[in-house]
N, C-alpha and C positions, 0 to 999 in steps of 0.2 A: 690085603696086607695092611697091619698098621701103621701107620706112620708114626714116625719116629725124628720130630725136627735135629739137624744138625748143633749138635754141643758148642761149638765156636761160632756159633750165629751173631754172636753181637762185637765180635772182635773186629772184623772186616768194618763196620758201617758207621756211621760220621751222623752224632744226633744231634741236633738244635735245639736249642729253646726256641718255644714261639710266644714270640712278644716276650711280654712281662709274664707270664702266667707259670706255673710250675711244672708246664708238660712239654716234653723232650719229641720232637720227629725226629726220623731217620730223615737224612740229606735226602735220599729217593725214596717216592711213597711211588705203589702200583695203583694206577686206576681203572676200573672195568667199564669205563665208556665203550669199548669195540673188545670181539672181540671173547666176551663170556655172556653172550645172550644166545637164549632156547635154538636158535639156527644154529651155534656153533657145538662144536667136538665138547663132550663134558671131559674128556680126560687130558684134552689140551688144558683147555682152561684149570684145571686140578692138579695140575703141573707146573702150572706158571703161579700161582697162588702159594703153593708149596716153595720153590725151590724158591721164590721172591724168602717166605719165612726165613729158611736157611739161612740166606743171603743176611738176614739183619731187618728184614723192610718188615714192621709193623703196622704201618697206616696201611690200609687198605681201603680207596674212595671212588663210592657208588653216589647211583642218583635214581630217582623213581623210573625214571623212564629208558634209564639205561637197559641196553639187551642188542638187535630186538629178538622176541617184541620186547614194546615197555615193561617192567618189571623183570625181566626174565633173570637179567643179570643179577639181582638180589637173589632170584630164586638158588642161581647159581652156587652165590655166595653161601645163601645160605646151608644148602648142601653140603658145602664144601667144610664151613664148620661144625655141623653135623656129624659128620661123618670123619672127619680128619683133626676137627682146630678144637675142639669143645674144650680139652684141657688146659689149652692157652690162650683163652677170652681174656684174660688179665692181661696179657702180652701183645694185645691188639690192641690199635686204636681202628678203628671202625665209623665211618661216616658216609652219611647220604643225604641227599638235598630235594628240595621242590621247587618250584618255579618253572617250569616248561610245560606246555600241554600233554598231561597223562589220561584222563578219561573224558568223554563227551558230557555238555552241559554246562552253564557256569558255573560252577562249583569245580572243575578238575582241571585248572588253569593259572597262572597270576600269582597273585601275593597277599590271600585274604587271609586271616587267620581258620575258615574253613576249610580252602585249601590245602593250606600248609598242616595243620594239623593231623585232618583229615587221612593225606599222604603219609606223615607219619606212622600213625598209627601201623595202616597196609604196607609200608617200608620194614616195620616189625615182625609180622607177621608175616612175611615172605625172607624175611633172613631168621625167623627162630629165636628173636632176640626180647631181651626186656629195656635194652636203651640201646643210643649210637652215642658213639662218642663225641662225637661230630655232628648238629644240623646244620645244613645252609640254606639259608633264602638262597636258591640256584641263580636270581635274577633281578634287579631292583624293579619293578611294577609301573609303572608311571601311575594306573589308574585306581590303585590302591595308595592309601595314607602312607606311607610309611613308618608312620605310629602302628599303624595297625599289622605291619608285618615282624616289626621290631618285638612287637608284643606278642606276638604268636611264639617265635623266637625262647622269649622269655618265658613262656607258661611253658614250653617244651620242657627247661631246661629246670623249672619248680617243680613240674610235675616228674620230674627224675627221668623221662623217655629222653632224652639226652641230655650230655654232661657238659656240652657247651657249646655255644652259638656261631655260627659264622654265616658271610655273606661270600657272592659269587660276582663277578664281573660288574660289581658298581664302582661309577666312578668318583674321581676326588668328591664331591659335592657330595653324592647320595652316601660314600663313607661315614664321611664325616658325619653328618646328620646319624646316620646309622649308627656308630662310635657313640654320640651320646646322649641319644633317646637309650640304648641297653643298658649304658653307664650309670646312666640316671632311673632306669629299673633295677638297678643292681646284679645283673645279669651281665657281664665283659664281654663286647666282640674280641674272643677268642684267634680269628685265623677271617684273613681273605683270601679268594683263591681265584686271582686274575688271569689271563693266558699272555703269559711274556715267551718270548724267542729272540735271538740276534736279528730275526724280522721282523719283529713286530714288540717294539718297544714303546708303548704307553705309557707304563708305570712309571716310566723315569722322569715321566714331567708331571711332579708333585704327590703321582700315589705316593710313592716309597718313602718318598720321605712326612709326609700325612699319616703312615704308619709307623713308622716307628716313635712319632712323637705321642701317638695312642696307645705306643705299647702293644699293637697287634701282630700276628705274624705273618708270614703271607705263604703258601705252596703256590706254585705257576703250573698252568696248565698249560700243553702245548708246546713243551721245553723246547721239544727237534720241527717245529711246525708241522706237523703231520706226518713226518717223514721226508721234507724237504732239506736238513740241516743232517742228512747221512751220506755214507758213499753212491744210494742210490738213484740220484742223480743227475751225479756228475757227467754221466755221458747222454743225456737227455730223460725221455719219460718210459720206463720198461715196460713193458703189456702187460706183467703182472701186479703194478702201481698201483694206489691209492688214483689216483691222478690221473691213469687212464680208465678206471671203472666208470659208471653211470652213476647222478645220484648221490655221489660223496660231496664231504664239504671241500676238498682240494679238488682244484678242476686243470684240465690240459690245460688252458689257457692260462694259468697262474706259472705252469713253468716255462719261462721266457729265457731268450739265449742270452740276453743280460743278466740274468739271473744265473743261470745256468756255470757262465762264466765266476759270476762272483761265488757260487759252491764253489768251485776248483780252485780258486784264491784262497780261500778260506781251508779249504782242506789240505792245499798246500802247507798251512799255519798250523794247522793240528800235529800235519805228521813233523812238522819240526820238533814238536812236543811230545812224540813216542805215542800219540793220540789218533783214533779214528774222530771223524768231522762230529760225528754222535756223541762222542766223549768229548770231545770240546765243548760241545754246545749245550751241554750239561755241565761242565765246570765253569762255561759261560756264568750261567743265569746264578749261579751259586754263589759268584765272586764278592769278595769284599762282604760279605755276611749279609746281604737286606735281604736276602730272599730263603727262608725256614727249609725248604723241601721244593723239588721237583717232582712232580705228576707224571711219569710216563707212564707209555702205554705200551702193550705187546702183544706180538702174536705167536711167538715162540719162547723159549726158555733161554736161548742164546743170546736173546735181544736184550733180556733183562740183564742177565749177567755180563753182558757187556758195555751199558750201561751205567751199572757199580764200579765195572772197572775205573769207569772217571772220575772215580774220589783219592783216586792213587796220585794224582796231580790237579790241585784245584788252584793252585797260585797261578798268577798270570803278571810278566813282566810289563812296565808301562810301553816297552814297544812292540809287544804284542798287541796290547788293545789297543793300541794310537794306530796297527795296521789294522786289525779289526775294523775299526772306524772308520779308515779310510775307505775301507772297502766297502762296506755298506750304507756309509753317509757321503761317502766324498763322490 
């Protein structure tokens, strides 16, 4: 059947400007880190990609290695535009990254401009495409120049295979320096994409504000922690959790009955707000405007659309966050 995106798709959804630059995100971008790789349901994943469209959500953020296996998830993607999205590649923003170990040798690792390149290219040709809107150095390098990954960056973005540069989980220091080695190519770090949550708050000692005096924008990875900032769990760790699997980056041991506790605090605060703990935790990270876009992720189509729902109240009274706070710093 063809698909046919929803007419009032842009009605519902809350776009930003990122940075200075002239391009607008959607408040929620979908990203295919879990979830649309070769193991998974293709018709799952082609439902969540879709009904995200509907919804308003344009960005859509990949990475070489995502899947598994590595690449799969682009292959995914790339089917997916293929077959359903060909007619609204203008209506996407699209991006993928490198920097994590994708093939054996040294060459399919790092930050060189081999690498990075390299990836690109195979990032292309596994989505069907002639550019990403979006590259990221996935990673800052330590044992690469950072001239030399900045500059990879940059011939990306001259040689037209993507339309602008970004960087992934570097900190204040490697920003900066990153901000104006591209600056000074003439090339804008467009977007950084750090992972912030009500647990895990970095960015607020000096990224955010490091960014906006560069004019860059940032999406957070990570909004709900893995799944930890939802109803699920509130009543401990469920058999069918991230948390109780093998192998995942959230481990049993991460959910602690202090912890545990302060979910139920918090979701206490949500539903004062007509909000599930998810939807808070997403109007969280959006507050007060420094943060462009939220990263979630999903394994159903209800997940997404509930979600969205949290754009329906993004304001936050100051004795909300002053409990917030309490509960998680005090």
């Amino acid at each position: 059947m063809t698909y046919l995106p929803g007419e009032n798709r842009y009605q519902g959804m809350l776009y930003n400007r990122c940075g200075r630059s002239g391009v607008q995100l959607p408040a929620i971008s979908l990203g295919l880190w879990h979830n649309f790789g070769g193991i998974d349901i293709y018709e799952n994943s082609r439902s969540m990609v879709l009904r995200a469209f509907d919804l308003g959500i344009t960005h859509f953020d990949l990475a070489n290695n995502y899947g598994p296996p590595s690449g799969s998830a682009e292959q995914t993607f790339g089917r997916i535009l293929r077959d359903d999205l060909k007619a609204y590649r203008d209506e996407l923003i699209i991006s993928t990254k490198a920097g994590y170990y994708m093939w054996p040798g040294p060459y399919g690792d790092g930050g060189s401009r081999k690498y990075l390149l390299a990836s690109l290219d195979q990032s292309l040709r596994r989505m069907g495409l002639e550019y990403v809107d979006i590259f990221y150095s996935h990673r800052y390098d330590p044992k690469t120049p950072i001239e030399e990954t900045m500059a990879a960056l940059d011939q990306a973005v001259k040689q037209g295979k993507a339309l602008y540069a970004g960087i992934s989980s570097y900190d204040v220091e490697e920003t900066a320096k990153a901000a104006s080695i591209l600056r000074n190519m003439g090339t804008s770090c467009l977007i950084h994409q750090p992972k912030y949550n009500m647990l895990e708050r970095w960015i607020e000692d000096g990224l955010q504000d490091l960014l906006e005096q560069e004019g860059v924008g940032s999406i957070v990875f990570c909004p709900l922690a893995q799944g930890l900032l939802t109803n699920r769990y509130l009543k401990g760790i469920p058999g069918d959790s991230r948390a109780a699997r093998t192998g995942g980056f959230l481990k049993a041991n991460d959910v602690t009955q202090d912890l545990v506790e302060k979910l139920n605090e918090l979701g206490a605060i949500a539903l004062d707000r007509g909000q599930s703990l998810a939807q808070m935790a997403v109007a969280w990270v959006l507050r007060g405007g420094k943060v462009t876009s939220a990263l979630i992720g999903a394994s159903k189509t209800s997940q997404i659309e509930d979600n969205v729902r949290a754009l329906a109240n993004l304001q936050f009274s100051d004795e909300e966050l002053a409990r917030i706070d309490g509960i998680l710093l005090g």
